[in-house]
C-alpha positions as CSV (number, residue, x, y, z in Angstrom):
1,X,50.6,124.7,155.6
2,X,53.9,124.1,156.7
3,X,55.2,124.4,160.3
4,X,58.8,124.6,161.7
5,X,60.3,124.6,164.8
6,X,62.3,127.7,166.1
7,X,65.9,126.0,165.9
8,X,64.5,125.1,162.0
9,X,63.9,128.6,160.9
10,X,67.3,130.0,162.4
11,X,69.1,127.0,160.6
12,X,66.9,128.2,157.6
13,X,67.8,132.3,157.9
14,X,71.5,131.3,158.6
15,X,71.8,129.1,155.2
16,X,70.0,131.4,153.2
17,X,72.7,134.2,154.9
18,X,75.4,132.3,153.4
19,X,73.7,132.0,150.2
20,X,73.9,135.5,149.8
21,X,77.0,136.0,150.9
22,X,78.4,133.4,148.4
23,X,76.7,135.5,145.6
24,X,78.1,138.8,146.9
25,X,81.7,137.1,146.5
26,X,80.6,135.5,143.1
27,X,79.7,139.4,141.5
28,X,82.9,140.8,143.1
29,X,85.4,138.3,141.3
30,X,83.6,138.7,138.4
31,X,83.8,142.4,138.3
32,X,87.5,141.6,139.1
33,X,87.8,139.4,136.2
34,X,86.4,142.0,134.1
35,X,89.1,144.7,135.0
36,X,92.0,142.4,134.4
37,X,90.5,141.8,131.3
38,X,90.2,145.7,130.0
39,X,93.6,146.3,131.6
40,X,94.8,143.4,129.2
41,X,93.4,144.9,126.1
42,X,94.5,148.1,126.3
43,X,98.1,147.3,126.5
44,X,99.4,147.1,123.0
45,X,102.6,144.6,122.6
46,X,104.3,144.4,119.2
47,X,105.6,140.9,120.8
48,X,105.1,137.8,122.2
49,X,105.5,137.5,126.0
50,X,104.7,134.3,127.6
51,X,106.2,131.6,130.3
52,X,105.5,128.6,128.9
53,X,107.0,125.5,128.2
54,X,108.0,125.2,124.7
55,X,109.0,121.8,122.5
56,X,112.1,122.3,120.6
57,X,113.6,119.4,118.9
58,X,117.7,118.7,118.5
59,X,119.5,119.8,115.7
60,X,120.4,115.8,114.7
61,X,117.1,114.3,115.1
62,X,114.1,116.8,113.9
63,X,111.6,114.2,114.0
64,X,112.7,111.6,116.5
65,X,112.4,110.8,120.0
66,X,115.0,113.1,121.8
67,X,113.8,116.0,122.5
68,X,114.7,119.0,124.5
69,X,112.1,120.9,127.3
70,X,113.0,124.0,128.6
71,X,111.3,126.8,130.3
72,X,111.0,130.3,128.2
73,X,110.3,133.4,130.3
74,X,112.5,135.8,128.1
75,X,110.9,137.9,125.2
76,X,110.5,135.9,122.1
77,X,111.2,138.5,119.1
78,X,109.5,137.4,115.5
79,X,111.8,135.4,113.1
80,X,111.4,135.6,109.5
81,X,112.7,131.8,107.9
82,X,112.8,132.7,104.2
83,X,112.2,129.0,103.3
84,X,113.2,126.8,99.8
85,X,112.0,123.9,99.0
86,X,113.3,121.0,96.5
87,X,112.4,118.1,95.1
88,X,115.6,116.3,94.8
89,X,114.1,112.8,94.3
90,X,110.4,111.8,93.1
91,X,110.8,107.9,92.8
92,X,107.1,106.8,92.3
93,X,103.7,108.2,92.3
94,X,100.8,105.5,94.1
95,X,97.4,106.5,92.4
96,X,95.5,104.1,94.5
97,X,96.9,105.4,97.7
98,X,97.5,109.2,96.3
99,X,100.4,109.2,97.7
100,X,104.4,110.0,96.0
101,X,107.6,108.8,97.5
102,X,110.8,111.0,97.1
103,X,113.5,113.1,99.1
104,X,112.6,116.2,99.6
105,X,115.5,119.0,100.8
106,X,114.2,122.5,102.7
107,X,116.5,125.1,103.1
108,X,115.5,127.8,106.0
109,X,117.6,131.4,106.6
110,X,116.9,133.6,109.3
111,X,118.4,136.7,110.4
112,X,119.8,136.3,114.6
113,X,121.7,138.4,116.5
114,X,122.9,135.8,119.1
115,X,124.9,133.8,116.6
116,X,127.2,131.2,118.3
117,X,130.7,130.0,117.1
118,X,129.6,126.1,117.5
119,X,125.3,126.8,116.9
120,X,125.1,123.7,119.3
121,X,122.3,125.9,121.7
122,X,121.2,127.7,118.4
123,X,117.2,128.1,117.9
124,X,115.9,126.7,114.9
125,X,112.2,126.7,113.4
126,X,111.4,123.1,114.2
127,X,109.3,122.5,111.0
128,X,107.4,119.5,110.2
129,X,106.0,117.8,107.2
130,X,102.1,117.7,107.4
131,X,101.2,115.0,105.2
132,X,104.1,112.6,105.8
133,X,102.7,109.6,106.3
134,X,106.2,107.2,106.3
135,X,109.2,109.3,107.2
136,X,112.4,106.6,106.4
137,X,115.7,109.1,106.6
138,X,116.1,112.5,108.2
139,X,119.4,114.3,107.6
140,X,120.5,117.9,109.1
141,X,122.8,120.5,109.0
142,X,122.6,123.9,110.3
143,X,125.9,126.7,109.1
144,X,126.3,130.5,109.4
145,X,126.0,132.3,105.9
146,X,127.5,135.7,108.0
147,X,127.9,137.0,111.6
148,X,123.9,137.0,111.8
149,X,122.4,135.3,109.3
150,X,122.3,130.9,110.0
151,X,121.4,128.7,107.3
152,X,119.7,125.2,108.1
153,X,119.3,122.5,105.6
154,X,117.1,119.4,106.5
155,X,116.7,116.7,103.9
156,X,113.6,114.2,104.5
157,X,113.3,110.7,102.6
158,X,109.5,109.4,102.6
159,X,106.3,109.0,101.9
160,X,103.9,111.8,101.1
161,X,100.0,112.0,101.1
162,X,98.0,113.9,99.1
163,X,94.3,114.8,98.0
164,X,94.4,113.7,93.7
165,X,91.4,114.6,91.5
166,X,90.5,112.0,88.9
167,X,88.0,113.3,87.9
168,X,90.1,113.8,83.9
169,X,91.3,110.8,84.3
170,X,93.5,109.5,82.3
171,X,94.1,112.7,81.7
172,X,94.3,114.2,84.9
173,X,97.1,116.1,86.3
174,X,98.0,115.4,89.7
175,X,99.7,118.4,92.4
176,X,102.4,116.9,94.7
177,X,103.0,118.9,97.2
178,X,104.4,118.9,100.7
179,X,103.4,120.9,103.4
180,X,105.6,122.4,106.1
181,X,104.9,123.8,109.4
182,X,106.2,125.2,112.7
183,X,104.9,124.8,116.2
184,X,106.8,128.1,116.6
185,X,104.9,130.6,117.5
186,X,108.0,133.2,116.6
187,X,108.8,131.7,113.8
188,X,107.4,132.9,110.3
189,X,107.8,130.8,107.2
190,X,107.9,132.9,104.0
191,X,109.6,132.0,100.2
192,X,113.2,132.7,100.0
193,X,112.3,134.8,96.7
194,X,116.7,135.1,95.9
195,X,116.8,131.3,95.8
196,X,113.6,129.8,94.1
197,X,112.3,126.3,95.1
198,X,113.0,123.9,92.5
199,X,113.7,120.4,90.9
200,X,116.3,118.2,90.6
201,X,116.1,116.2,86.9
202,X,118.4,114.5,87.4
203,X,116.8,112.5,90.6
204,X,113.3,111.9,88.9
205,X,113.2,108.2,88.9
206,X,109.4,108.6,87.6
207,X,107.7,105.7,85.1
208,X,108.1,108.5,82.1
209,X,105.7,106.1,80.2
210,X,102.8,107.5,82.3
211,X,103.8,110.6,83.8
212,X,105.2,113.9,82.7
213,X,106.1,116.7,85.2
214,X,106.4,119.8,84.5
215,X,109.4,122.7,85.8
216,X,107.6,124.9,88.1
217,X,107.4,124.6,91.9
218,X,105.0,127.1,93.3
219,X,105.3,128.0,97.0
220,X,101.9,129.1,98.7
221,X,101.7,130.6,102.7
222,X,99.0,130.6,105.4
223,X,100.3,132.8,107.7
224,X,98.0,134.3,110.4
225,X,100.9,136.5,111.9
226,X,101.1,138.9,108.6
227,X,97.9,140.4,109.7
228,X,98.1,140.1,113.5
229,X,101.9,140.9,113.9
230,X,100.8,143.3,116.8
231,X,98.4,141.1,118.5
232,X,98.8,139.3,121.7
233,X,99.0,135.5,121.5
234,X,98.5,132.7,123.8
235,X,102.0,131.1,123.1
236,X,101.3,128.1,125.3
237,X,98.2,127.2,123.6
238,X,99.9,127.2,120.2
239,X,102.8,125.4,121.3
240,X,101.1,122.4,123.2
241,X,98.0,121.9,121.6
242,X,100.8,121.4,117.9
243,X,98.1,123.6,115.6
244,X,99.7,124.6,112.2
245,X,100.2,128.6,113.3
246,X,102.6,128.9,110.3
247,X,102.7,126.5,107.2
248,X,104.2,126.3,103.9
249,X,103.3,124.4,100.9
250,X,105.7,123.3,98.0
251,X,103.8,121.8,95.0
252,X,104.9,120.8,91.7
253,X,102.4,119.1,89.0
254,X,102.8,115.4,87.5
255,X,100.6,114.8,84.1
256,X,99.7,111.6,82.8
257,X,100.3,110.1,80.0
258,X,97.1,108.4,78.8
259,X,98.7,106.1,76.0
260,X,97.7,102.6,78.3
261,X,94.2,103.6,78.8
262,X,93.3,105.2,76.2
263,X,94.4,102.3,73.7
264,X,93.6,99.2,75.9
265,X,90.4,100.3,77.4
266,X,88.8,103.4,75.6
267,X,89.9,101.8,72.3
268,X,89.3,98.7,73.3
269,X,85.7,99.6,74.2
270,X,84.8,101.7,70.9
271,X,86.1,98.5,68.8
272,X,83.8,96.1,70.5
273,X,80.6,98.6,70.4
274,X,81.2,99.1,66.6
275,X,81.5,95.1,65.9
276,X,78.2,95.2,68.1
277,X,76.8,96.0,64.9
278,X,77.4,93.1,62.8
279,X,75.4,91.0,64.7
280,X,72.9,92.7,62.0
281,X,74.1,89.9,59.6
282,X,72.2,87.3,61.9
283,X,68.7,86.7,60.8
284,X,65.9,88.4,62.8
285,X,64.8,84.4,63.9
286,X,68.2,84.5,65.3
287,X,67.5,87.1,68.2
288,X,68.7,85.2,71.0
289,X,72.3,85.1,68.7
290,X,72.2,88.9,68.6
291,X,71.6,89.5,72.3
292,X,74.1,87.1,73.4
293,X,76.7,88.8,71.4
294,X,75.5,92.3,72.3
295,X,75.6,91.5,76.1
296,X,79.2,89.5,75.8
297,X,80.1,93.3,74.6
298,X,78.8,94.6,77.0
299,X,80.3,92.4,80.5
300,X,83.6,93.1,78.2
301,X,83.2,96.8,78.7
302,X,82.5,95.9,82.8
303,X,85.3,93.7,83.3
304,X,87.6,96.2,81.3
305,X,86.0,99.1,84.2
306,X,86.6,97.0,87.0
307,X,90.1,96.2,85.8
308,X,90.6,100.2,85.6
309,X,88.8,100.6,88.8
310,X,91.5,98.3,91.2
311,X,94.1,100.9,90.0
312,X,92.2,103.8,91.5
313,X,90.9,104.7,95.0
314,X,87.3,104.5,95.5
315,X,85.7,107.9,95.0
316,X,82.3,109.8,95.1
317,X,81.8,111.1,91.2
318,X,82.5,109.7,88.3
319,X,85.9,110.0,86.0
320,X,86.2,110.3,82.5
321,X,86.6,106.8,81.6
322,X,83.8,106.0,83.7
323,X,81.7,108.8,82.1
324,X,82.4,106.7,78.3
325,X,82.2,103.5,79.8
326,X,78.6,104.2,81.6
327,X,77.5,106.0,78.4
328,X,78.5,103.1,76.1
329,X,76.7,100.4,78.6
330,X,73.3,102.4,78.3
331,X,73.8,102.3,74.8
332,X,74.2,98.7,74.7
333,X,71.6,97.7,76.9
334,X,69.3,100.0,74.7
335,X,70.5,98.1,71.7
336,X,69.5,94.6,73.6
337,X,66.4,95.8,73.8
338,X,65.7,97.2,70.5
339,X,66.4,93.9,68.8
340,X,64.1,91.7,71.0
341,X,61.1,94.4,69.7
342,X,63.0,93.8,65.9
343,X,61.6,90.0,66.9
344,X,58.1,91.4,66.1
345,X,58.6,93.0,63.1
346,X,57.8,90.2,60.9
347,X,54.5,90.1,62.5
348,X,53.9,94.0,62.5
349,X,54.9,94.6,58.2
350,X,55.6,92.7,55.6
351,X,58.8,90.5,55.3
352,X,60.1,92.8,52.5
353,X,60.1,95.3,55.0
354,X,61.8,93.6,57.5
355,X,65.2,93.9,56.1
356,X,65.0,97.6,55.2
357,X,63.8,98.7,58.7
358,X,67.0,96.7,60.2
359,X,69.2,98.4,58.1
360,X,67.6,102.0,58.8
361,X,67.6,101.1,62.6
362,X,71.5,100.0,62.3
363,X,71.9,103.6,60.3
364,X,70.2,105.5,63.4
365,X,72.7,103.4,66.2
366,X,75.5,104.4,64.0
367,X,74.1,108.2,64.2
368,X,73.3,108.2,67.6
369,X,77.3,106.6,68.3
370,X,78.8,109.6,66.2
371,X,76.6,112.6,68.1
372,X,77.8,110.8,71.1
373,X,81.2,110.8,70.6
374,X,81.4,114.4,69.1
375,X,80.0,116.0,72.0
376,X,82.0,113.8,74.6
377,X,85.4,114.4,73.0
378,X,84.6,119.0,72.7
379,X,83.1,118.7,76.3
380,X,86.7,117.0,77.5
381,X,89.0,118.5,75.3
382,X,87.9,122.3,76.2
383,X,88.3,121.2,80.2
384,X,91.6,119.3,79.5
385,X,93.0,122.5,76.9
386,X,91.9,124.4,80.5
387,X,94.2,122.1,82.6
388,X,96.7,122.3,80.2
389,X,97.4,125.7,79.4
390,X,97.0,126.6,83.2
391,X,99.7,124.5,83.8
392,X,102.1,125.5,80.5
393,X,101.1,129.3,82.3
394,X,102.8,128.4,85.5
395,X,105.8,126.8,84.0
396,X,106.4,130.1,81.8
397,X,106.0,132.6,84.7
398,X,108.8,130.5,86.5
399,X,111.3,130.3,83.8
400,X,111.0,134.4,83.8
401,X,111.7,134.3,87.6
402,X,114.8,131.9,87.2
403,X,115.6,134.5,84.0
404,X,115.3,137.4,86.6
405,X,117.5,135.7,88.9
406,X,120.0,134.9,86.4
């Protein structure tokens, strides 16, 4: 049992005083808190009102190092930027980067009722490009259309990255597509649906040996402020912490041509697995003959893949060509094997046999070659007849639009 001396226990009863006084202060802020809280929610603002320090960049320099800080206390009314995007330049498309180089030009409207004579101390949306990744040239201008409507036009020379699918490969079709964004939380990108985005033909500078592309240029949104145009939002939060609170992406599609590949190394490959065969005119004493040839056919068909391989990026599943090439290696490796158990045969029946049995097996590989390739050509024609009339869709419903538009 514990024992403590009388200046102890009124040390002991005066911290244990301000203990509870402490806590009694805690709960009151807290209830405080609370109230401001409820008093915020119930006031209903169809705008944003927020002192903060917002990042706007200069009119000559949208992505370079001057810059421009200012303090915003005033009411920051939503801007609609009806926004066009083309593609005035697609020099080259990098499959083992997935990226595409080009000059891209955005055109941005918006509607302002502070319009300047000189638009020096104009506002402009500040966009961005999301998945530039090498950003050589970028060129500005910014005009009045009328008395409130302002016109900017910023044309951007680089390089682009992008997620590519190979999984059709070579027949895949690959999207190029360029997303823009705004760190402004007033500003609201949408498609300028009088001017449509588009391409300029005469600036393709593609290899039209491998790649095709085709007319349309679809313009897709995310824009959380459609459907929370009346909420409150933390404008500082948005602006410093540079989230995407209003993006636009631009996207036209590339095809490929699959003349190289399919020739060189699909054709290439079936050739060599069909002369496989002949090694049938070697006498069954002659196995180790047969399985040298058979396996020289087959680290063909590897060195053919990894050729194909250092043109693409490294990727979890398996392509097209990689699907025949795999398929044609386990047949060849079965083949190895059946004609080192042919090496018993002479053993097993009689000689007159022998030849007979080789001939049969040789009809059964030949079989077993035509189901394969029969099933592997309907299972990649549907999915590449899918791809293809999605994409000869797209490019009809845009020629009505430019009809429309006259």
């Amino acid at each position: 049992m514990l024992y403590f001396s009388q200046e102890q226990e009124i040390l002991l009863k005066t911290l244990v005083e301000q203990r509870k006084k402490r806590a009694e202060l805690l709960k009151k802020a807290v209830e405080q808190l609370k109230q401001i809280q409820d008093q915020n929610i119930k006031r209903e603002k169809p705008i944003l009102r927020k002192k903060s320090t917002i990042l706007n960049l200069r009119k000559d320099s949208l992505w370079h190092s001057r810059f421009q800080l200012h303090e915003s206390t005033e009411t920051l009314d939503i801007v609609h930027v009806k926004t066009k995007v083309c593609f005035l330049k697609i020099i080259e498309i990098n499959s083992k980067n997935s990226t595409f180089s080009g000059d891209i030009l955005i055109t941005m409207k918006w509607k302002t009722q502070d319009c300047e004579e000189s638009l020096h101390n104009t506002w402009t949306p500040a966009i961005k490009i999301y998945n530039s990744i090498n950003v050589k040239k970028v060129h500005g201008h910014i005009s009045k259309i009328d008395n409130e409507t302002v016109q900017q036009e910023v044309k951007v020379t680089g390089v682009y990255k992008m997620p590519m699918d190979f999984r059709m490969f070579p027949y895949d079709m690959q999207k190029l597509a360029v997303t823009i964004y705004t760190s402004e939380a007033r500003a609201i990108l949408s498609e300028d649906e009088e001017q449509l985005s588009s391409i300029n033909w005469d600036g393709v500078k593609l290899n039209q040996m491998e790649w095709k592309l085709h007319n349309h240029v679809e313009l897709t949104d995310s824009n959380p402020f459609q459907k929370k145009i009346n909420q409150k939002y933390d404008l500082e939060t948005i602006t410093s912490s540079g989230n995407m609170a209003n993006k636009l992406t631009a996207a036209c599609h590339a095809i490929r041509r699959p003349g190289f590949y399919k020739y060189n190394v699909l054709g290439s490959i079936l050739l060599l697995t069909i002369v496989s065969g002949s090694v049938y005119g070697v006498s069954p004493d002659g196995v180790q003959y047969r399985i040298l040839c058979t396996l020289f056919v087959l680290m063909t068909a590897m060195s053919l893949r990894s050729n194909v391989a250092s043109r693409l990026p490294t990727v979890s599943y398996f392509s097209l060509m990689d699907n025949y090439i795999f398929i044609q290696k386990v047949y060849l490796t079965v083949v190895v094997i059946i004609y080192a158990l042919l090496t018993i045969l002479p053993y097993v029946v009689d000689e007159e046999l022998v030849r007979p049995l080789e001939l049969a097996t040789l009809g059964g590989e030949a079989i077993v070659q035509f189901i394969l390739h029969v099933i592997f050509t309907l299972h990649y024609r549907r999915k590449y007849r899918e791809q293809k009339t999605l994409i000869i869709k797209k490019d009809e419903e845009y020629m009505q639009k430019l009809k429309i538009q006259g």
